[in-house]
N, C-alpha and C positions, 0 to 999 in steps of 0.2 A: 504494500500500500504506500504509495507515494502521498507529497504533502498535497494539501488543496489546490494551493498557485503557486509554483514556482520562481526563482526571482528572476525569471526570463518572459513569466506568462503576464499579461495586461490583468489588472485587477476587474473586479467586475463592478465598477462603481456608478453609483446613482447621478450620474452625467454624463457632460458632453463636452468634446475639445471646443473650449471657449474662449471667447474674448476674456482679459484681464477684468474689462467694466463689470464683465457679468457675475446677476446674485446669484455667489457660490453656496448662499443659504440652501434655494429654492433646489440647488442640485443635487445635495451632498445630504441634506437630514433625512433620507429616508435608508440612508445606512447607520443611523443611529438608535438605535429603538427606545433609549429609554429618554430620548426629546418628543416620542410619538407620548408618551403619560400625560393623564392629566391630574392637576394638583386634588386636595381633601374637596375641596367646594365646588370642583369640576371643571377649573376655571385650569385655560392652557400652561403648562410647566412652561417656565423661562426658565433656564441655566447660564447664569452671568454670576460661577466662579471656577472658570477656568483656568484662571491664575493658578487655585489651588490644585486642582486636578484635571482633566480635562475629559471630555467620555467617549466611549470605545464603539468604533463601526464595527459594522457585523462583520467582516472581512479576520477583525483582528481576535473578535469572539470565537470565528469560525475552527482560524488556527489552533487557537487556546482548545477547546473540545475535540481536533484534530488530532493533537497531538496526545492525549489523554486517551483517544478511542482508538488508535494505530497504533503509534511510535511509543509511548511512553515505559522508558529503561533510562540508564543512566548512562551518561554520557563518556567517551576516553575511556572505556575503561572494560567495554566486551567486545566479541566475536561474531558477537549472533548477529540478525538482522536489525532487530528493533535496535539495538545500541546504534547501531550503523547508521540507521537511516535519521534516529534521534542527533546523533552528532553530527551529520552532513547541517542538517534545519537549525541544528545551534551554531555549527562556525558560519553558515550562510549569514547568522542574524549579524555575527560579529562584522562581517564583511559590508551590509547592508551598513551598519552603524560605520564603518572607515569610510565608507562613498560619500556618506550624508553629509561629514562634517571634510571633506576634502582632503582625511588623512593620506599619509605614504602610503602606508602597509595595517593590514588588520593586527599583526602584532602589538598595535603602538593603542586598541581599544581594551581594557582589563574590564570584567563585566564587576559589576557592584549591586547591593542592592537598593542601591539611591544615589541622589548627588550627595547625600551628606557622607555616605562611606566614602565616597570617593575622595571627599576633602580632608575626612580624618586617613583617609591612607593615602595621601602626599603628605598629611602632616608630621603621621607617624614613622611614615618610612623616610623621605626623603626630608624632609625637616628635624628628625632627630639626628639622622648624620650628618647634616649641612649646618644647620644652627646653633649656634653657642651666645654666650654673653655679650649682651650688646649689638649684639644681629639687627637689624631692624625689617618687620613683615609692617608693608602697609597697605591697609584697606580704606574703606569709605564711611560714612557714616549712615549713608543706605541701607548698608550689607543684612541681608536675612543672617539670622543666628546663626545657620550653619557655615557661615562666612565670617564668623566671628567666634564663636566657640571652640570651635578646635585647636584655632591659634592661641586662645588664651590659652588652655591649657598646655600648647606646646611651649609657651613661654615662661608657665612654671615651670617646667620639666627641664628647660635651656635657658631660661635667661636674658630668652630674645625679648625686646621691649615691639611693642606694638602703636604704630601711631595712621591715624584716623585725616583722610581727605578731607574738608569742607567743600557744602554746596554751594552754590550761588546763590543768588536773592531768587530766584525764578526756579529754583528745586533742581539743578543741572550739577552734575562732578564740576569740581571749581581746579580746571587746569591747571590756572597759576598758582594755586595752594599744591599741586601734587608736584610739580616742577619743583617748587621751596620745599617742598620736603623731603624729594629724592638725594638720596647723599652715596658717599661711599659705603656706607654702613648697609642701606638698605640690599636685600637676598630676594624678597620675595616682595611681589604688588601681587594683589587676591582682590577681584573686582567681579561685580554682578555687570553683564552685559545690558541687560534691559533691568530696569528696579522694578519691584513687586509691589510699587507701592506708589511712587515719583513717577514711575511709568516711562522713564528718559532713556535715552539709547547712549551710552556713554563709549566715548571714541577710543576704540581698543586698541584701533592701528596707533594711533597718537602715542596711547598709553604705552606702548609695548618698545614705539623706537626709543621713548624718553628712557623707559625702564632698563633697555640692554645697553644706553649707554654708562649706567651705573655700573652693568655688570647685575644686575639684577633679573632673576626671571618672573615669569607673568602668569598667572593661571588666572581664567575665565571663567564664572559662572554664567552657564549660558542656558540655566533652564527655564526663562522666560522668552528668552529669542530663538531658540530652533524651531519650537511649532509653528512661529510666524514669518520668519524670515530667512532667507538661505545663510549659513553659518560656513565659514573656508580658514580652517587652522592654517593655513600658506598664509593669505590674505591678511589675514588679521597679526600674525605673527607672534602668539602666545606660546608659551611653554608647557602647559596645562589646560583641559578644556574639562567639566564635568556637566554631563546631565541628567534628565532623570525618566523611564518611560511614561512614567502617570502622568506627563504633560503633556506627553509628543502621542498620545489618542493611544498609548499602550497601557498593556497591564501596570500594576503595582508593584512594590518588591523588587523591581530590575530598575538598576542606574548604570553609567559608566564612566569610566575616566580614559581621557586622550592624554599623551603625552609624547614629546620626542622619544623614540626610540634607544637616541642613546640615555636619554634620564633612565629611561624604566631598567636601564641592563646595568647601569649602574647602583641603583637602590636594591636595600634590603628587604627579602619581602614584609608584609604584614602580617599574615596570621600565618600559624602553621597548620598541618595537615594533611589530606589526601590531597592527593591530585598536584598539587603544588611543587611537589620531591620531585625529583631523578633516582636518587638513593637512599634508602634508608639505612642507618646501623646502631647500635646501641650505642655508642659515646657521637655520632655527628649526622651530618642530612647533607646532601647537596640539591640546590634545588634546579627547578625542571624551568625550561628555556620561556619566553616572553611567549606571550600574554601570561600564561600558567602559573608562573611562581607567583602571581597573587591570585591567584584563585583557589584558595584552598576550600576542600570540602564537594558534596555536590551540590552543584548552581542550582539557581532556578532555571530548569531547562523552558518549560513551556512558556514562563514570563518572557523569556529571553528570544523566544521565537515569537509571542506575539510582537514583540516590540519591533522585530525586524517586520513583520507583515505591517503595523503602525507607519514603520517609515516610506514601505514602498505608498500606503496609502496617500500620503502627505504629497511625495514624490508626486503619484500621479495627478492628486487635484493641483497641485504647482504652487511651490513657495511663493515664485514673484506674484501669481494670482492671490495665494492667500494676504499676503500683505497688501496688494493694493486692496482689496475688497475690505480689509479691517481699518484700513484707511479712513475708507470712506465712513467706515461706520464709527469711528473715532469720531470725527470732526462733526458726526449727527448728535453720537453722544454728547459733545463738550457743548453745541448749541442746547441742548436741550437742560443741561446740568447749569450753564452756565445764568439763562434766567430765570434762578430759581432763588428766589429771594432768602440773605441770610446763609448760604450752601458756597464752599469754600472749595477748591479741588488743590488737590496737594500736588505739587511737579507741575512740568513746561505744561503751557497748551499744542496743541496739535501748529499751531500756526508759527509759535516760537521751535516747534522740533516735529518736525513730520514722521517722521520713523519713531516715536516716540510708542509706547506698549498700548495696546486697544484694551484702555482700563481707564477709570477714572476712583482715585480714595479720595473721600470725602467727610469734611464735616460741616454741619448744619448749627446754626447757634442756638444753644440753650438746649441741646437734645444729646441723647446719648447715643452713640452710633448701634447699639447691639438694641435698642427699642426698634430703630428705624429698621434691621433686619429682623426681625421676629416678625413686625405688621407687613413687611414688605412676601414672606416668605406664609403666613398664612393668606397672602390673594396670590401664591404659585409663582413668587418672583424670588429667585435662588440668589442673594450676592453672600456676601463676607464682612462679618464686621469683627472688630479687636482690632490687637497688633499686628497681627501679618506677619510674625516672626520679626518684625523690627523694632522693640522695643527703643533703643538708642536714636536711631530716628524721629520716633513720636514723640520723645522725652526732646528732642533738636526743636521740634516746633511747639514742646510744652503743652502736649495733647496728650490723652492716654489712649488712644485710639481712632480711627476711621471706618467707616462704611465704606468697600468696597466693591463694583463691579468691573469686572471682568468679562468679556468676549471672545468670539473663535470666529470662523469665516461660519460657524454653522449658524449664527447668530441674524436675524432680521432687521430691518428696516422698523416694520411693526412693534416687534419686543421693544427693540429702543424706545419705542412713544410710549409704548404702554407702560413701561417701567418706568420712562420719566411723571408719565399722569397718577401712577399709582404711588409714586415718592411725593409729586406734589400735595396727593391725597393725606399720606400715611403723618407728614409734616403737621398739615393743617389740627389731622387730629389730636397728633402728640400735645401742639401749640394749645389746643383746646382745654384739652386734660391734664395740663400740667401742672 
């Protein structure tokens, strides 16, 4: 039994080769089934938090239950068929994820099960060897937690001190603050691509020639910009890339990290284990060749093959298409947020950064953001309120939180209004009852 679709065969998707302009809404959600539900009151589901997860076409469900009802054995490690045909479908995923992001060689993709493993294993492996007293790792003050936690704790462990980008007045990475703070001292710059909150597209190329003239290397968090946008580790010129399936319309549980090749063959692994060795002996181990020696244990195989059927899916409906089309629906969102009397949006507008993330965090005055998502989410409108995993952030603008929506190219024309009228609504009532 072979896989469903091959990564040679065309997917079988709910469209048609289109123009950029066209609504990739009207094309594409009917490979989605749980945007076909409707809410408790009967009223249409809206899904506007993508940010946080994003959700899975039947293509990638299809896999996932493929895999489970054919293939499923463990991978590297038998003779028989199922192992064989299971392990073709797992290193195809790996290869799928080298194309995506323009790596060399599938070698240089280690599988994880999130972007946040992946950040604790550069931290762990290539940060505990590299890093000593006085090191200096610089971030932003953006950064989701997992872009900040790990480093703390590598700089207990080292010594390395940690210092923090400033934004601009208009919620943008503040260049010339990251310029003054680049020194000889600095090792590592660790930057979120698009912010999960700000919503900004922050200039990695920029970052990356400033970074290597220090002598410093660069890793990417790039799990808000690969669903929407085409991503090229050449191009951009990073030393690190991580991201995560449950954004890019794959399962959960599977993340990964890009890296030069020669970093990875240089670092020690991270965990130990099966699959990871070459040899084992009672006093020593040596371990087994790239991608492998971090991959100890067995993977999530089936996650890991959904994700690659995830990416072909993205592929086919077309990054450049996905971005212009959330474009547009940016710039709907921001008119419609922005006469809303008293409501605040955090980050550039669409007009001061166009490639900026198809989200808008927001606060409203005198309201709490998790009221405005609870009335919002009993009339079937899904966003996100809290921190967002940024506390350091919220605490920069002296807020304890925002209401968040989020978008995908599955997202409408319509949902926009309607989510705008039922905020206008949910406001008035709060305003009322307060």
């Amino acid at each position: 039994m072979t896989s469903p679709v091959s990564s040679e065969q065309s997917m079988p998707l709910a469209m048609a080769a289109v123009e950029a302009s066209t609504n990739l809404a009207e094309l594409t959600r009917a490979d989605f089934p749980l945007l076909a539900q409707t809410a408790g009151l009967g009223q249409p589901l809206i899904y506007m938090d993508h940010a946080a997860t994003s959700q899975k076409p039947r293509q990638v469900l299809d896999a996932l239950q493929h895999y489970y009802d054919h293939d499923n054995a463990n991978v590297h490690r038998g003779a028989h068929q199922l192992s064989v045909r299971a392990t073709e479908d797992f290193e195809r995923a790996r290869q799928k994820v080298a194309d995506f992001i323009a790596a060399s060689s599938a070698r240089e993709i280690v599988f994880t099960r999130n972007a946040s493993e992946a950040i604790n294993l550069v931290a762990r492996s290539w940060g505990d060897a590299n890093l000593h007293e006085g090191d200096e790792v610089l971030l932003s003050l953006m950064e989701h937690h997992s872009n900040i936690v790990p480093w703390q704790m590598l700089a207990k462990r080292t010594g390395c001190v940690l210092r923090f980008v400033d934004l601009t007045d208009c919620g943008e990475l503040d260049l010339n603050d990251l310029r003054q703070k680049l020194s000889e001292r600095t090792r590592l710059v660790s930057l979120a691509h698009l912010s999960n909150v700000l919503g900004c597209f922050n200039p990695i190329s920029e970052v990356t020639a400033e970074a290597h003239r220090f002598g410093a290397l660069v890793l990417l968090d790039a799990c808000q910009s690969l669903p929407h946008m085409p991503v090229d580790v050449s191009r951009l010129g990073c030393d690190f890339l991580v991201g995560s399936s449950h954004k890019l319309c794959g399962p959960t549980g599977m993340g990964f990290l890009w890296a030069r090749e020669e970093l990875l063959d240089a670092m020690p692994p991270f965990l130990g284990g099966g699959e990871m060795i070459q040899d084992v002996y009672l006093d020593h181990s040596s371990w087994a060749d790239l991608p492998y020696k971090f991959e100890a244990g067995t993977p999530a195989i089936g996650e890991a093959i959904g994700m690659g059927f995830a990416l072909d899916y993205l592929n086919q409906v077309g990054l450049d298409r996905i971005h212009a089309w959330e474009q547009q629906l940016t710039l709907q969102l921001f008119d419609r947020l922005q006469g809303i009397d008293g409501l605040t949006i955090l980050g550039p507008t669409p007009q001061q950064e166009p490639d900026r993330a198809v989200l808008a965090a927001f606060t409203v005055d005198g309201l709490h953001p998790n009221d405005i998502g609870a009335l919002l989410d009993s009339a079937g409108i899904c966003i996100r309120s809290g921190h967002h995993c940024t506390q350091p952030l919220h605490r920069h603008y002296g807020i304890p939180g925002s209401a968040r929506a989020s978008l995908s190219f599955t997202n409408t024309p319509e949902e926009v209004d309607r989510f705008a009228e039922e905020l206008v609504a949910t406001i008035g009532f709060l305003r009322e009852h307060s």
